[in-house]
C-alpha positions as CSV (number, residue, x, y, z in Angstrom):
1,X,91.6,217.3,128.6
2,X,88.3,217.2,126.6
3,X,90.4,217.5,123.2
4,X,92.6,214.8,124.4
5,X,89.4,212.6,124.9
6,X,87.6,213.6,122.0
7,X,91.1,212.5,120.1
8,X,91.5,209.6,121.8
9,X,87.8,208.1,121.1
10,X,88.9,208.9,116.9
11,X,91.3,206.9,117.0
12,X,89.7,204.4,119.0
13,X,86.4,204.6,116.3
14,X,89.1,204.3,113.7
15,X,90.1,200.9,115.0
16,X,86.8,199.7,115.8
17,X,85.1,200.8,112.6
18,X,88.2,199.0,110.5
19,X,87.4,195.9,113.0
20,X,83.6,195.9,112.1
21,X,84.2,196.6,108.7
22,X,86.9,193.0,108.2
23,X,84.1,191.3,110.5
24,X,81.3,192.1,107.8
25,X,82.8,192.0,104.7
26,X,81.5,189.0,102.5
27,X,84.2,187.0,102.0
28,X,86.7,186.3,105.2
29,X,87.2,189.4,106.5
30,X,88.5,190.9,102.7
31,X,87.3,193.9,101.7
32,X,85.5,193.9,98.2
33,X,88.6,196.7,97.5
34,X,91.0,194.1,98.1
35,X,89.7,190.8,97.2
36,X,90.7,189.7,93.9
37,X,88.2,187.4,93.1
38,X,84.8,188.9,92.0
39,X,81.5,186.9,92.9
40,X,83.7,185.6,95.8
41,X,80.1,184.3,97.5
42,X,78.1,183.5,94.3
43,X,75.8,186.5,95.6
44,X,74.8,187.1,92.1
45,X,73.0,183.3,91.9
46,X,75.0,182.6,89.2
47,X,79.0,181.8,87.9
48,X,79.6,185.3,86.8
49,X,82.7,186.1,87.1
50,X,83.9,182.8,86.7
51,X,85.1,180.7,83.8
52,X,85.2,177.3,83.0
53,X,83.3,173.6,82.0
54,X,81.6,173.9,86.0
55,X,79.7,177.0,84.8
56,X,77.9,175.0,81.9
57,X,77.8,171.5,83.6
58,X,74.0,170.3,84.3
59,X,74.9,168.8,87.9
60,X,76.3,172.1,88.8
61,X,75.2,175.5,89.8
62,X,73.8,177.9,92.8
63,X,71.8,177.2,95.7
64,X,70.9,178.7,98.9
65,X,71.5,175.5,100.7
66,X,71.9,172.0,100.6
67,X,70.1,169.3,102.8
68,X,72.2,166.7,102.1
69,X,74.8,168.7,103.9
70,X,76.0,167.7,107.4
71,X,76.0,171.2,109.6
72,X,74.4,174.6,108.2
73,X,74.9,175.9,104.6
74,X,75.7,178.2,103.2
75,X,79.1,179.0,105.1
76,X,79.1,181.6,107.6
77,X,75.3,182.5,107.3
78,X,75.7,184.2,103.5
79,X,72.8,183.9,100.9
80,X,74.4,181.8,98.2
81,X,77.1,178.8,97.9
82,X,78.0,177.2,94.0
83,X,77.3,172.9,93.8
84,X,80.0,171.2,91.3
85,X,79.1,167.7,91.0
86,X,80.7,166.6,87.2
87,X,79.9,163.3,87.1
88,X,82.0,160.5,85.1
89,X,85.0,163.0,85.0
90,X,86.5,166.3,86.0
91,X,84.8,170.1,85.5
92,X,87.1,173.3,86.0
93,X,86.1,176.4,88.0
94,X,88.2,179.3,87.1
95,X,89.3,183.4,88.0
96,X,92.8,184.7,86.5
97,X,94.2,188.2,88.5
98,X,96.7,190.3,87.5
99,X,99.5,189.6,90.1
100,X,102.6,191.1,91.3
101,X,105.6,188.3,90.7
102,X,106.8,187.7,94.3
103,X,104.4,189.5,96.1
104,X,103.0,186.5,98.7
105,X,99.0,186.0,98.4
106,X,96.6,184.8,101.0
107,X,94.2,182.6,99.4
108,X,91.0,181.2,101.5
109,X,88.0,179.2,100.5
110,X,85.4,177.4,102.0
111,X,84.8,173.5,101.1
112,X,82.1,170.8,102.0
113,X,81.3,167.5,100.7
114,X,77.7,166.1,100.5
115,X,78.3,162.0,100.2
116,X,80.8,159.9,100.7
117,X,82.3,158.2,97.8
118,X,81.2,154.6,97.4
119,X,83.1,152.2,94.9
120,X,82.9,152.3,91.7
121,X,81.6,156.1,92.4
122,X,84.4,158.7,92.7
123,X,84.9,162.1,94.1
124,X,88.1,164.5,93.7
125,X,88.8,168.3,94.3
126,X,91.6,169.5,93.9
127,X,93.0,173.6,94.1
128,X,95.5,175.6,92.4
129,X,97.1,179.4,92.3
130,X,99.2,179.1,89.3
131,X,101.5,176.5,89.5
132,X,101.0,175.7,93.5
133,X,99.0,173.2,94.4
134,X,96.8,173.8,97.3
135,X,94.7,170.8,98.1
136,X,94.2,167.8,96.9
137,X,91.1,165.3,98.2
138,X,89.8,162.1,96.7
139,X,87.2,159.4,97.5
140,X,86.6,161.7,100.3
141,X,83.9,161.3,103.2
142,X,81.0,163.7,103.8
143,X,82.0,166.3,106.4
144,X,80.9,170.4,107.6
145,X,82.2,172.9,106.1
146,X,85.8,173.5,106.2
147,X,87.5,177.1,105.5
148,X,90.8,176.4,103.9
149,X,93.9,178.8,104.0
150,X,97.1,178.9,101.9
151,X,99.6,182.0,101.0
152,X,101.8,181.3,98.4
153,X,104.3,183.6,95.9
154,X,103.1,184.6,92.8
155,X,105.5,183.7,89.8
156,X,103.9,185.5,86.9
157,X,101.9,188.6,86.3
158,X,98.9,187.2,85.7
159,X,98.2,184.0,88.1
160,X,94.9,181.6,87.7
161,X,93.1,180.3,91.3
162,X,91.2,176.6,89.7
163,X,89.2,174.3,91.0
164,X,88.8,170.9,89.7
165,X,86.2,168.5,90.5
166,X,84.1,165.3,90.2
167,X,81.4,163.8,92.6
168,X,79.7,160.8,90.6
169,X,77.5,160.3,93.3
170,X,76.3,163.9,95.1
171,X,77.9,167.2,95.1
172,X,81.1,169.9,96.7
173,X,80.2,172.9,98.0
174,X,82.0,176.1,97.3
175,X,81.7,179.2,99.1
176,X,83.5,182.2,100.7
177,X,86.4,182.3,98.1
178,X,89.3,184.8,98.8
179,X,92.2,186.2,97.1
180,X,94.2,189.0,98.8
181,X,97.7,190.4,98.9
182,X,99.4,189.4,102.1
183,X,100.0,192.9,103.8
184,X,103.7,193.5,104.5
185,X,104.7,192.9,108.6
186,X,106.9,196.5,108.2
187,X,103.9,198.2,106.9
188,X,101.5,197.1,109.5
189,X,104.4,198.2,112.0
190,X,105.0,201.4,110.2
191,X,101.2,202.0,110.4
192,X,100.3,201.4,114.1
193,X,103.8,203.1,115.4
194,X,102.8,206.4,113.1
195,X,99.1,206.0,114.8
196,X,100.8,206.1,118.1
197,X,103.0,209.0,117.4
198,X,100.2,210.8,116.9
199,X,98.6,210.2,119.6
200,X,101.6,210.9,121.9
201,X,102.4,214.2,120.2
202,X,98.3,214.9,120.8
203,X,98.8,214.4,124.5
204,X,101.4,216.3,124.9
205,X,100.0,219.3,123.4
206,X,97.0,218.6,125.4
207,X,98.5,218.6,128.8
208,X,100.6,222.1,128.1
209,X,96.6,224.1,127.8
């Protein structure tokens, strides 16, 4: 009976430990092993990692919060969030991954906007994964923080997640960006059944002593 406990409580840790370890992982709940994107949380105070005219533009950057902001920022309590605020036209934030053609993605990121856009002053964001178009916002209000989510097929072998952005008159912020592959249903099935076998075979070993 003791063995049967002590077995039970593994697997039990197992589950829990996998639990914590989605719950404390920088960016949404992806591990670092699985997230595609590196920097995902700007942790390094900076835009390595990342490519594009954002990463040179003098109204953008890092900071570790922004006052303007309605609600708290950073998102979700981390250290670091990027600003992009191009101003009189468009900058481009940029990762490419090597992708798997028809292998569905789970893409995640979180979004704010500091001001509300006042005419003749413009703001735009808008969000790609290769040829899909994720979001799309323009002369858009101030609001809190808002964690988009999108999966989408990958067409190509390599496949570039954008960003493009102006705010004439304040600033987005970026934070908490995700790229994973979108486990299979029949391997998570596959995976909990075989976890169960086990523990059925275990029992009834248990209860013969």
């Amino acid at each position: 009976m003791k063995r049967y406990i002590t077995f039970t409580c593994i697997v039990a840790c197992f589950f829990f430990a996998a639990a914590q370890s989605k719950a404390n992982s920088v960016c949404n709940g992806v591990s670092s092993a699985n997230n595609l994107v590196g920097n995902c949380a700007f942790g390094t105070d900076d835009f390595s990692d990342w490519s594009g005219t954002a990463t040179t533009d003098p109204f953008s950057g890092i900071d570790t919060g922004d006052p303007l902001a309605l609600g708290s920022t950073p998102y979700d309590g981390l250290t670091y969030e990027a600003y992009l605020g191009a101003i009189g036209g468009t900058d481009t934030l940029s990762q490419t991954f090597a992708t798997t053609v028809g292998q569905q993605y789970t893409i995640e990121f979180a979004l704010l906007n500091d001001t509300s856009s006042v005419n003749p002053y413009v703001n735009s964001f808008a969000a790609d994964f290769g040829s899909s178009a994720l979001l799309s916002l323009s002369d858009a209000d101030a609001d809190e923080y808002t964690l988009y989510e999108y999966t989408v097929d990958a067409t190509s072998s390599s496949t570039t997640l954008s960003f493009t952005e102006e705010n004439d008159l304040g600033s987005w912020e970026l934070d908490s960006v995700s790229v994973e592959a979108t486990p299979e249903p029949d391997s998570l099935l596959l995976f909990g059944t075989g976890l169960l076998a086990l523990v059925g075979v275990a029992r009834r070993r248990l209860s013969r002593r």
